[in-house]
C-alpha positions as CSV (number, residue, x, y, z in Angstrom):
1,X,-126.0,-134.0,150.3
2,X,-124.4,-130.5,150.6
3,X,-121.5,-129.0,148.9
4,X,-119.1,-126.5,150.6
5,X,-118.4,-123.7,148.4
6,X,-115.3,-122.3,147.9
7,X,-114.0,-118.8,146.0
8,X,-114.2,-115.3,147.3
9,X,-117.3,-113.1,147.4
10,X,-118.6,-111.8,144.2
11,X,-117.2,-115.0,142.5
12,X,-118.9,-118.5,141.2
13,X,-118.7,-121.4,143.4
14,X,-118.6,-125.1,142.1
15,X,-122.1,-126.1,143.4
16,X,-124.6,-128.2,141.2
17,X,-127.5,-126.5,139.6
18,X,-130.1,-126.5,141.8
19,X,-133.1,-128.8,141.1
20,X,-135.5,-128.0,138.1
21,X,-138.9,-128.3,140.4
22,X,-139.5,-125.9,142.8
23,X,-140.5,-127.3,146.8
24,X,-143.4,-127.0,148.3
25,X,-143.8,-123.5,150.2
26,X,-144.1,-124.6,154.1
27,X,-146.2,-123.2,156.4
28,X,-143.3,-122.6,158.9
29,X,-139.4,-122.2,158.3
30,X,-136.4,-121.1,159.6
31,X,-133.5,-120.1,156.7
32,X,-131.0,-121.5,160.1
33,X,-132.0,-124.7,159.1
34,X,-131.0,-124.5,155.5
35,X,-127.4,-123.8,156.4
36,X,-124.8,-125.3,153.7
37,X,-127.8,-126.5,151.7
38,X,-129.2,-125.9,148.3
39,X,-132.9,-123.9,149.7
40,X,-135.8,-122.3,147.4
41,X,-136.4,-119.2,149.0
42,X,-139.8,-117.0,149.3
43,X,-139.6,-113.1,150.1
44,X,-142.5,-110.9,151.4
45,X,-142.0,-108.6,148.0
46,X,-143.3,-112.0,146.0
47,X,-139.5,-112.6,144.5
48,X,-138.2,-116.0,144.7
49,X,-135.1,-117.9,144.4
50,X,-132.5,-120.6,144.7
51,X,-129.9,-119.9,147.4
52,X,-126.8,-121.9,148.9
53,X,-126.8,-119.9,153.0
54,X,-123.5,-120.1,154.2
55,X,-124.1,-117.4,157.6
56,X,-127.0,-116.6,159.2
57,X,-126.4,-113.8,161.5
58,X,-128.4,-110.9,163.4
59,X,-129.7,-108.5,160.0
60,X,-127.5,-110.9,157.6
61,X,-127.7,-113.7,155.7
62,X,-124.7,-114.6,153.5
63,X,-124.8,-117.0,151.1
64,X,-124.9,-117.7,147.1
65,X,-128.1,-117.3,144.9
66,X,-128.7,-119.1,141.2
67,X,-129.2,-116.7,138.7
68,X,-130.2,-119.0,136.2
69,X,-126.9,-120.2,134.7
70,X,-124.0,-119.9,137.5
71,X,-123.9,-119.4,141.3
72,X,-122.7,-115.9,142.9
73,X,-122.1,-114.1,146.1
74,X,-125.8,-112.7,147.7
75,X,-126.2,-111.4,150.6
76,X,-129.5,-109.8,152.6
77,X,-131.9,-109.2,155.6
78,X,-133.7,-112.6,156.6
79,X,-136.8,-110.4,157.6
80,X,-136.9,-110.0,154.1
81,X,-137.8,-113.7,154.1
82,X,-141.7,-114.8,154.0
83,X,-140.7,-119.0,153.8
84,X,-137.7,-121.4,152.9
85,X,-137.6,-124.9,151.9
86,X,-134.4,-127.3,151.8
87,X,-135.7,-130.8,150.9
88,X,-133.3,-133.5,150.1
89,X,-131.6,-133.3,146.9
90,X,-132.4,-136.9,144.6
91,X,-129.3,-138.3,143.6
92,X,-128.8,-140.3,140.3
93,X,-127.2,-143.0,143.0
């Protein structure tokens, strides 16, 4: 299930929290395949994250990242990116 966000950059956007266990890392991923959808993100420098892509371009991805309590506007270079998971989201229904 994915959420469309709405609001203007550098706001919060009324997504759920993302989940409380963190995906497997996969051996091969493309952050285009995540589009609209909450993702666990892996960067060469060894930082990680939850992020919400909403544009994947050429030197850009656009999107919203979890900073622990709310989600806001991040944007950065996907060569930046070593992996990225989107499994589905369990639903209490």
């Amino acid at each position: 299930m994915s959420f469309m966000p709405s609001g203007v950059p550098g706001s919060t956007v009324p997504l759920p929290p993302p989940p409380a266990i963190i995906p497997p890392k996969p051996n091969v991923s493309y952050i285009v395949d995540c589009l609209q959808n909450i993702t666990y993100v892996w960067l060469w420098n060894g930082d990680s994250f939850w992020y919400y892509p909403i544009s994947v371009q050429s030197g850009a991805v656009t999107g919203y990242r979890w900073n622990g309590a709310f989600w806001t506007f991040y944007g950065f270079d996907p060569r930046l990116i070593n992996a990225s998971s989107c499994p589905p989201i369990p639903t209490l229904f």
